[in-house]
C-alpha positions in Angstrom: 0.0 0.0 0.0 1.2 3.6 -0.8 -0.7 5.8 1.5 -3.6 4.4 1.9 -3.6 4.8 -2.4 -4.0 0.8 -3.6 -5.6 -1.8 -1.6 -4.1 -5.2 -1.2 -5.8 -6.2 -4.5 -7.0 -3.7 -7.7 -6.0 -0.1 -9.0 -6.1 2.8 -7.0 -9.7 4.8 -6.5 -9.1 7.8 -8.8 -11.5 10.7 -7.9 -12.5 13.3 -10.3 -15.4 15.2 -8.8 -15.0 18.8 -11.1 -14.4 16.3 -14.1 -11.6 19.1 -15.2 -8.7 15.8 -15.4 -6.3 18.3 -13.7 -3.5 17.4 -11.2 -3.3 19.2 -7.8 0.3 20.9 -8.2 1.2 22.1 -5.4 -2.4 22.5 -4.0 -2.4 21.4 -0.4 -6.0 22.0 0.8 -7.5 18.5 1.0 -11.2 19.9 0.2 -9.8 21.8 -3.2 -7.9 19.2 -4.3 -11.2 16.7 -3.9 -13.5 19.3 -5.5 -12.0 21.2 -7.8 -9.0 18.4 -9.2 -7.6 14.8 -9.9 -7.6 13.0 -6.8 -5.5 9.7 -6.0 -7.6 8.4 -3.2 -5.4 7.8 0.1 -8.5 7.3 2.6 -8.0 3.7 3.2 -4.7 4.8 4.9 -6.8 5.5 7.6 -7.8 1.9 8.3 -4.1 1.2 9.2 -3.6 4.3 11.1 -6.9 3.3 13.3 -5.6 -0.4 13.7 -2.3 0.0 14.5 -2.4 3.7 17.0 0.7 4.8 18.1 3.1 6.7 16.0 3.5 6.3 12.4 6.0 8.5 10.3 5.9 8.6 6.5 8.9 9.2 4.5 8.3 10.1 0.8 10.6 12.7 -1.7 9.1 16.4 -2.5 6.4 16.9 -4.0 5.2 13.2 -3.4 2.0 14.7 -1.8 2.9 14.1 2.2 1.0 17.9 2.6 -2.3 16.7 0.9 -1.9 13.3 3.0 -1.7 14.8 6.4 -4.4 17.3 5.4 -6.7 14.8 4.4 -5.9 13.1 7.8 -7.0 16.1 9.5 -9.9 16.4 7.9 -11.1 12.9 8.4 -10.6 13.0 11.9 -11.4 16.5 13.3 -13.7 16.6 15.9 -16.1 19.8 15.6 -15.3 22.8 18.2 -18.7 21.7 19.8 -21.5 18.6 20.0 -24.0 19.4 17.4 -21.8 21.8 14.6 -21.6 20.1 11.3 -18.6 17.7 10.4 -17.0 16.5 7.7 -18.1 13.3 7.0 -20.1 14.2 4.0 -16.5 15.1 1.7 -16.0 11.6 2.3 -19.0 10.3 0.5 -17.4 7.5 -2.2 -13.8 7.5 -0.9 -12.5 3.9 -0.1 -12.4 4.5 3.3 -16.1 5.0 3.2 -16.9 2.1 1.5 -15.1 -0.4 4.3 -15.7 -1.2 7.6 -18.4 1.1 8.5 -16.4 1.4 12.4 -13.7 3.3 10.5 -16.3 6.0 9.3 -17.1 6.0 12.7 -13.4 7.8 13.7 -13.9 10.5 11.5 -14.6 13.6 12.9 -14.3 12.0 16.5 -11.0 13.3 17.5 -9.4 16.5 18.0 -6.5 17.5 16.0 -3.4 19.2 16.4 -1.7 20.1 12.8 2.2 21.8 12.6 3.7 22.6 9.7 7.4 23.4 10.4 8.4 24.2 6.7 9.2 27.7 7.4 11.1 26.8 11.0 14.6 27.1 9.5 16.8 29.2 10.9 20.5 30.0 10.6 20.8 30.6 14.4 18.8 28.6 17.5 17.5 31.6 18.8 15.6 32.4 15.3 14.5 28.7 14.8 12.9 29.2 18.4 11.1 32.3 17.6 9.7 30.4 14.3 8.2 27.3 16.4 7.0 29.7 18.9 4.8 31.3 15.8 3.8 28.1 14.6 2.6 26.8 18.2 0.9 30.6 18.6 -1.1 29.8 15.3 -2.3 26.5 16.3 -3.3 27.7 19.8 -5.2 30.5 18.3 -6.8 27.8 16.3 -8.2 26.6 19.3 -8.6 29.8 21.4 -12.0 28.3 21.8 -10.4 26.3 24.8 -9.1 29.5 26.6 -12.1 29.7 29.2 -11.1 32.1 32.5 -14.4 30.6 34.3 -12.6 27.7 35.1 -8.9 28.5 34.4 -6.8 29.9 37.1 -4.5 33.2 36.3 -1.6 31.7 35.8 -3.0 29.4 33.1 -4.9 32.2 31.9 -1.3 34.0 31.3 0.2 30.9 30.1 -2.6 30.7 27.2 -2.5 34.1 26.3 1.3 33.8 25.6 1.1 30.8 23.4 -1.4 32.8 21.0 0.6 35.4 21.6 3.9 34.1 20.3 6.1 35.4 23.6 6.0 32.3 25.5 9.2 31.2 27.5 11.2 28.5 26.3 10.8 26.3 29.3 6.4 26.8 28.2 7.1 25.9 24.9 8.3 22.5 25.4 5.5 21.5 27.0 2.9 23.6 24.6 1.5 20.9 23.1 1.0 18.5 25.5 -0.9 20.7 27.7 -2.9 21.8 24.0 -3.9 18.2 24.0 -5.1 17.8 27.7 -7.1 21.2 27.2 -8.3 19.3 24.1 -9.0 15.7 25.3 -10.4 17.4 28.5 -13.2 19.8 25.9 -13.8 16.5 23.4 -13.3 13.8 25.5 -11.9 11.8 22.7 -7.7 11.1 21.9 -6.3 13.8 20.3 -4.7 13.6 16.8 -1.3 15.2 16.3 0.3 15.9 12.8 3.4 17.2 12.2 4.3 18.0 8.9 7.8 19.1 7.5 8.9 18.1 10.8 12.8 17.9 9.5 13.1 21.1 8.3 14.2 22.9 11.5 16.7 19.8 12.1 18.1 20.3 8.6 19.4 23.8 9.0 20.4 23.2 12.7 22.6 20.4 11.7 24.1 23.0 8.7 24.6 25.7 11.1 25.2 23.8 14.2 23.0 23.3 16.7 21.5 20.1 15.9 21.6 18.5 19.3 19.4 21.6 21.0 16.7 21.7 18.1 16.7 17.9 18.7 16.3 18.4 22.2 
């Protein structure tokens, strides 16, 4: 199987719902490449993902459509902010994945998800690589500013939120930004939290070529 694409037996699910026969170049929006573009259906790489948990990393060339991939994941399983908004389940209508085990249909949009793309996190110095993750991490809180609730929180978390969105958090916070993203989140959803991590060598590219390897690492 290559991402999900081909099943153990048969041709890959080719989906052409704009009937244009044009290829997604560079187009990483999952729901603009299924409507408006050529796509080579990946769903049923969900079925693995869902059996085997855990952590799975794909390693594929540029331009190989990892992006896309992880974009579809995240729209397959995000959980809506709250019970009762709409979900996504309808843009999978036709995709292999639908047309399986109906208890994999039943994952998608049950989880909530935390997506980082770390393709602009190079940096020539630490310091600069830092401030980039720190605006990545901001983004994705501010994604989810929904969470930031002072009727429950005390001060200090209050503070702590605010600079995470903000961008200025300490070092020290940053390390332990996401998992405390994910509590907030499986504490709001009450479901496991998805995290994707895109271009996640990147940052550890250009420490390694300037470096400082070992503290991006750590």
């Amino acid at each position: 199987m290559c991402n999900g694409s081909v099943a153990d037996k048969g041709k890959p699910n080719i989906v052409d719902r704009s009937g244009r026969h044009q290829l997604p170049i560079g187009i990483e929006s999952f729901e603009d490449v299924l409507e408006e573009f050529t796509y080579v259906d990946k769903s049923l790489a969900v079925k693995e993902l869902v059996d085997r948990r855990g952590v799975t990393l794909y390693c594929r060339p540029r331009r190989f459509g990892k992006s896309t991939f992880l974009r579809m994941l995240q729209c397959f399983f995000e959980a809506p902010r709250n019970a009762g908004q709409p979900t996504r389940k309808p843009l999978f209508d036709g995709l292999a994945i639908s047309q399986d085990d109906r208890r994999y249909m039943d994952e998608c949009s049950a989880h909530p998800v935390i997506y980082l793309n770390l393709s602009g996190c190079g940096a020539a110095t630490y310091e600069q690589t830092l401030a980039k993750i720190a605006s990545v991490v901001a983004a994705e809180f501010a994604r989810h500013r929904y969470l930031y609730d002072p009727t429950w929180m005390f001060p200090i978390e209050q503070e702590r939120f605010q600079r995470l969105t903000g961008g200025t958090a300490r070092e020290a916070e940053l390390m332990g930004s996401l998992t405390w993203l994910a509590t907030l989140l499986r504490s709001h959803h009450g479901s496991q939290v998805v995290v994707l991590i895109d271009e996640y060598d990147t940052p550890v590219n250009d420490a390694h070529l300037n470096g400082f390897r070992r503290r991006v690492l750590d």
